[in-house]
Residue frames as a rotation matrix with the C-alpha (Angstrom) as fourth column:
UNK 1
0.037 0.428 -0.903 13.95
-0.327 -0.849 -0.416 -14.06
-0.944 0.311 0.109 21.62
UNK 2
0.478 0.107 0.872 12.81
0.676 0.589 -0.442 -14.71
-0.561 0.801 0.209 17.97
UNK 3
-0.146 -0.583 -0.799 15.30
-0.017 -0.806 0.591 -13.53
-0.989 0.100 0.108 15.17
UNK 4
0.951 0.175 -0.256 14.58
-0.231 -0.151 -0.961 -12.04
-0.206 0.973 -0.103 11.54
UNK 5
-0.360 -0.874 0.328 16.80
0.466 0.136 0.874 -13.23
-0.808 0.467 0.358 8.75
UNK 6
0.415 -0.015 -0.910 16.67
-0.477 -0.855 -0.203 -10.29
-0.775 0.518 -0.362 6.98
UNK 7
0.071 -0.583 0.809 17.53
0.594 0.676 0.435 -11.70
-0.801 0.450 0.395 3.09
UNK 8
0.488 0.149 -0.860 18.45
-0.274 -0.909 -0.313 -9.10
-0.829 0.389 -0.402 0.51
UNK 9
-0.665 -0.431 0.610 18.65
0.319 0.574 0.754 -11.02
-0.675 0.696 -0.244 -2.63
UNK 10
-0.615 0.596 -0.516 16.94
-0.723 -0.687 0.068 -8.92
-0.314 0.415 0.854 -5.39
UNK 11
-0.660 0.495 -0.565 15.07
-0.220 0.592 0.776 -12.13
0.718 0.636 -0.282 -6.53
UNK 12
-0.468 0.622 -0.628 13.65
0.677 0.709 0.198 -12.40
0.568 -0.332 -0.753 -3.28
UNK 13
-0.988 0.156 0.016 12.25
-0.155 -0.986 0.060 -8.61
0.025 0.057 0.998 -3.34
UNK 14
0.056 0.994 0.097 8.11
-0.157 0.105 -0.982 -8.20
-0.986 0.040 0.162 -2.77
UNK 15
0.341 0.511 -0.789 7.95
-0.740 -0.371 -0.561 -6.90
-0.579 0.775 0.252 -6.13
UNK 16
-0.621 -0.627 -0.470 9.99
-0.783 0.522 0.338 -9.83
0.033 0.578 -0.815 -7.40
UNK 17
-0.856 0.490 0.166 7.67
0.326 0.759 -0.563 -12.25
-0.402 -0.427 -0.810 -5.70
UNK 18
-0.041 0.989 -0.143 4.43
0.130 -0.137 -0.982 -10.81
-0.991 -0.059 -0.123 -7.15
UNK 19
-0.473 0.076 -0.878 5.34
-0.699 -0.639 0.321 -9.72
-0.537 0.765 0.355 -10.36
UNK 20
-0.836 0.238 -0.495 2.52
-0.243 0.648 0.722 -11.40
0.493 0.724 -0.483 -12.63
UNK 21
-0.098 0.522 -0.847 0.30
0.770 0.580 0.268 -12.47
0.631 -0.626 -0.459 -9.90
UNK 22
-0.020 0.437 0.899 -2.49
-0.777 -0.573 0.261 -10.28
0.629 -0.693 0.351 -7.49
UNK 23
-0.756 0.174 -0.631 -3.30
0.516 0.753 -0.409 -11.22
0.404 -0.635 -0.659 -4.63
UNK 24
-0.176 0.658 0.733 -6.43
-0.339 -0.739 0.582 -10.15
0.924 -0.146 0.353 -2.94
UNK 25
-0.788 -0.302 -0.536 -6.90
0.464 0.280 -0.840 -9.45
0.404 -0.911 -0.081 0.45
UNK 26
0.158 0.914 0.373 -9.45
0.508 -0.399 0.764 -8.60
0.847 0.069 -0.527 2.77
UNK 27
-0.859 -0.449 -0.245 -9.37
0.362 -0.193 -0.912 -6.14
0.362 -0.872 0.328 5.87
UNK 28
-0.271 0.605 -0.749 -11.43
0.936 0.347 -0.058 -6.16
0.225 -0.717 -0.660 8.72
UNK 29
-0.494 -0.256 -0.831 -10.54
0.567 -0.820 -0.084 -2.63
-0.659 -0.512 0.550 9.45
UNK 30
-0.785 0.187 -0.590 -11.73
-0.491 -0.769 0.409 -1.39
-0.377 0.611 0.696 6.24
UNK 31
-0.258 0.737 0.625 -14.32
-0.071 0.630 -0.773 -3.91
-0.964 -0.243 -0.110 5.70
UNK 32
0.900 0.323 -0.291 -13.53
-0.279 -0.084 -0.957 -4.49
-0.333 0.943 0.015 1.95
UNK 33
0.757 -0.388 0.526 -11.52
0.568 0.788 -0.237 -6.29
-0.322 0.479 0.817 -0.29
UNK 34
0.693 -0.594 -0.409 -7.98
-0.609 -0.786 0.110 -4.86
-0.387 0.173 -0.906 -1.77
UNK 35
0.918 -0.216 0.333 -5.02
0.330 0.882 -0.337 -6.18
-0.221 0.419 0.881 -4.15
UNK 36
0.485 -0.846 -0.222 -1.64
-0.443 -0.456 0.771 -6.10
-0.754 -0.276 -0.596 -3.84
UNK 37
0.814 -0.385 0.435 0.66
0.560 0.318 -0.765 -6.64
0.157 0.866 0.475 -6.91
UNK 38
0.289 -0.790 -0.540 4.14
0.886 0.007 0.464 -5.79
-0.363 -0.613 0.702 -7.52
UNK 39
-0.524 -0.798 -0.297 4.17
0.608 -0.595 0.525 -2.95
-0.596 0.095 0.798 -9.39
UNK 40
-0.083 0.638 -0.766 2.07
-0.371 -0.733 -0.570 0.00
-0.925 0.236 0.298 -11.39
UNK 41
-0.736 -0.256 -0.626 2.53
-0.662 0.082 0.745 -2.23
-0.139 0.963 -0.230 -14.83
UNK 42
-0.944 -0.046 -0.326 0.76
0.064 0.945 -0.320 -4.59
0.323 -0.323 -0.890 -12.64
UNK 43
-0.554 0.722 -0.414 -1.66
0.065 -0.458 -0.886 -2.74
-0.830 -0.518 0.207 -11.41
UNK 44
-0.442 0.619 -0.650 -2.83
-0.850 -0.519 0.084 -1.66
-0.285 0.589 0.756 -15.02
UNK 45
-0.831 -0.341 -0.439 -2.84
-0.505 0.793 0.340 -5.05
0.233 0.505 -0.831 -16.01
UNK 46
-0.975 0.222 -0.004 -5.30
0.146 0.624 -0.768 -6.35
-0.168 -0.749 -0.640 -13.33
UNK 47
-0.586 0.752 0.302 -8.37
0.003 -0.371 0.929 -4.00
0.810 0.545 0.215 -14.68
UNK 48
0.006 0.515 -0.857 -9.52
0.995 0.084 0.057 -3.46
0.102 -0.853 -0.512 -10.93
UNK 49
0.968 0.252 0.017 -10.41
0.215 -0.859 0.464 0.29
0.131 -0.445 -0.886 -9.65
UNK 50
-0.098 -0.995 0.012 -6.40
0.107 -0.023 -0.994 1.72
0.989 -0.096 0.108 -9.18
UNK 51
0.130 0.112 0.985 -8.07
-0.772 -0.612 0.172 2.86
0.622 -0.783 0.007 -5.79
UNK 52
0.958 0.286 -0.006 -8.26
-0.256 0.865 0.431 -0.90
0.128 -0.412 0.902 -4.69
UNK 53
0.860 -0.510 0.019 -4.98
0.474 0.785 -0.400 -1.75
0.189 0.353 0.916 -6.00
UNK 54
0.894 -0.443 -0.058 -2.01
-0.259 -0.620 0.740 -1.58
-0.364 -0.647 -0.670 -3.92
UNK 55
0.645 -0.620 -0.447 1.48
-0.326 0.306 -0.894 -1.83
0.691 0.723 -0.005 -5.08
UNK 56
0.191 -0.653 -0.733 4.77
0.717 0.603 -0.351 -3.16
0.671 -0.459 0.583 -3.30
UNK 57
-0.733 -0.680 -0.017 6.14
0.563 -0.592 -0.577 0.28
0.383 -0.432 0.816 -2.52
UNK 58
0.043 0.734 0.677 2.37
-0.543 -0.552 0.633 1.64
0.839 -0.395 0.375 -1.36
UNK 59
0.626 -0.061 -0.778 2.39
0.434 0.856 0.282 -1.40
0.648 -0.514 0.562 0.76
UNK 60
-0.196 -0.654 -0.730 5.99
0.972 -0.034 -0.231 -0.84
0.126 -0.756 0.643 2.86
UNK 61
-0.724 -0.099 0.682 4.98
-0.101 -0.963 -0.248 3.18
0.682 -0.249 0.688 2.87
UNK 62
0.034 0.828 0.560 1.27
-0.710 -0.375 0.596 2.37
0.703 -0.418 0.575 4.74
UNK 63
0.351 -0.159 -0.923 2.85
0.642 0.758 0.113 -0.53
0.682 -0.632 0.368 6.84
UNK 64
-0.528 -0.791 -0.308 5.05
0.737 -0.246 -0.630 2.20
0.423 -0.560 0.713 8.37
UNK 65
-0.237 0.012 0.971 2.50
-0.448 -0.889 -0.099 4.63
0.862 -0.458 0.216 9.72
UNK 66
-0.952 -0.063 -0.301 1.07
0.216 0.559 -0.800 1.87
0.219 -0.827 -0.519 12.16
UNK 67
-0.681 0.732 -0.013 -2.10
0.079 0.056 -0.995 3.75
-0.728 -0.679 -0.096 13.55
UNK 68
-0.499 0.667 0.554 -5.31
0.867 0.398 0.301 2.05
-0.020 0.630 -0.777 11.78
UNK 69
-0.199 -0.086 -0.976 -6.93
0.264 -0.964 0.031 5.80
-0.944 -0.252 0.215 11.48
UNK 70
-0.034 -0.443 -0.896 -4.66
-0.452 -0.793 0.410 6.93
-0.892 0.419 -0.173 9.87
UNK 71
-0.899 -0.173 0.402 -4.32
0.160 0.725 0.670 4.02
-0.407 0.667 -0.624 7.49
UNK 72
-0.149 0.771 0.619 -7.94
0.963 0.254 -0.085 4.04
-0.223 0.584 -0.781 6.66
UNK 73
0.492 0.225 -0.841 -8.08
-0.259 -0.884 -0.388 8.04
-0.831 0.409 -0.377 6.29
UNK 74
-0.240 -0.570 -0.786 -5.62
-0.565 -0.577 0.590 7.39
-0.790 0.585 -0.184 3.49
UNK 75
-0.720 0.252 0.646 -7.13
0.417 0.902 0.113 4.18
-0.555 0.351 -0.755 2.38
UNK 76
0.409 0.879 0.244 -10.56
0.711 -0.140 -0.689 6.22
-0.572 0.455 -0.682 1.35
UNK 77
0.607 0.250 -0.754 -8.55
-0.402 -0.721 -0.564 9.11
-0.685 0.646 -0.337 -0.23
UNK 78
-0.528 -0.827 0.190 -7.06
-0.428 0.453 0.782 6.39
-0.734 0.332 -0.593 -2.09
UNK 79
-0.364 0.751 0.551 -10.40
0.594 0.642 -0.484 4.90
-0.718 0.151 -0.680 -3.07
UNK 80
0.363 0.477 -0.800 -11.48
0.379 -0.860 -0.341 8.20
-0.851 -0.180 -0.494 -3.68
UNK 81
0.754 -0.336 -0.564 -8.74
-0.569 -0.764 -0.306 9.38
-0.328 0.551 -0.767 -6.17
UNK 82
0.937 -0.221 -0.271 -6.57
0.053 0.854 -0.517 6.10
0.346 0.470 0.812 -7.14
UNK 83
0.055 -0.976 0.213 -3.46
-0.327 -0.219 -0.919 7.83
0.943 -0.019 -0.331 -5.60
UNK 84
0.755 -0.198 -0.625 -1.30
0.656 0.240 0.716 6.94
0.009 -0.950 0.311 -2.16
UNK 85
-0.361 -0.887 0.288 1.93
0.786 -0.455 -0.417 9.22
0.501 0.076 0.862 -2.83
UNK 86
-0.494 0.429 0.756 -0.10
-0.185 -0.902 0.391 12.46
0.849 0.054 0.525 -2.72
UNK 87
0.666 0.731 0.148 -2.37
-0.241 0.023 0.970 11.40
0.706 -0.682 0.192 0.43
UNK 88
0.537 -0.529 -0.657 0.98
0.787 0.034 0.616 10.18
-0.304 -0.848 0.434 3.09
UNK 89
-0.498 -0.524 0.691 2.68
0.679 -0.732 -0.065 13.14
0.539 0.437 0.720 1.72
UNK 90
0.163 0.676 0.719 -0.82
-0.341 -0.646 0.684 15.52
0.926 -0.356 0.125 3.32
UNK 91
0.804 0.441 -0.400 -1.44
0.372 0.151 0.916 13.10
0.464 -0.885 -0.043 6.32
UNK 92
0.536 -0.553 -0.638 2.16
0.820 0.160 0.550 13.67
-0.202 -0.818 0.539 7.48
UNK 93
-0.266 0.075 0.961 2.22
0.473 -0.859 0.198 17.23
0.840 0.507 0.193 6.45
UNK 94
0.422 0.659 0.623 -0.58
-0.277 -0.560 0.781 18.11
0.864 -0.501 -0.054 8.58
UNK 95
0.867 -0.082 -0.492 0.80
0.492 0.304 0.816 15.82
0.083 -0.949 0.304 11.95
UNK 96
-0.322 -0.920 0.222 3.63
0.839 -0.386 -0.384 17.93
0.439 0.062 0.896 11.32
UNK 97
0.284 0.476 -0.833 1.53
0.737 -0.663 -0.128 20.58
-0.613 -0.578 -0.539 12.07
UNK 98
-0.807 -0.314 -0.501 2.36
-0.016 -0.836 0.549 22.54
-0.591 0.451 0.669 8.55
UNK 99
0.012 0.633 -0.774 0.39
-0.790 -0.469 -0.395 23.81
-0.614 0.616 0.494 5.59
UNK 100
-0.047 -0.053 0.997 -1.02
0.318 0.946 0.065 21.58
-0.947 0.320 -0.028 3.29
């Protein structure tokens, strides 16, 4: 079996790695381009759409729901409105089955 070395040196943190520097990525699923940077200082910096532009901590929050969907429902009301906080906050509201 293959094992993770899990390393938890703050220098080797996403946001540590990126700070300064986008990357752009493309996804198949969403059939459009998207940049990931390490942080919201970063983000302004870049002068792309905020809807495009993901940070570290959007990143590890839409890795964890898993089902592509869902990912792209939140992807467009990202596009849509520049936010991610406010849109996995609803989606996992509603699969709760409460009030949004």
């Amino acid at each position: 079996p293959a094992t993770a070395v899990v390393n938890s040196r703050p220098e080797d943190s996403l946001e540590a790695v990126l700070k300064g520097l986008a990357v752009e990525l493309w996804s198949d699923a969403l059939g459009e381009r998207f940049w990931l940077v390490a942080d919201e200082t970063d983000a302004a910096e870049l002068g792309e759409p905020r809807g495009t532009v993901y940070t570290a901590s959007e990143v590890r929050c839409v890795i964890q729901i898993g089902d592509p969907a869902s990912i792209a429902e939140i992807h467009e009301f990202k596009r849509r409105f520049g936010v991610l906080r406010s849109a996995i906050t609803k989606k996992d509201r509603h699969q709760r089955g409460e009030e949004s």
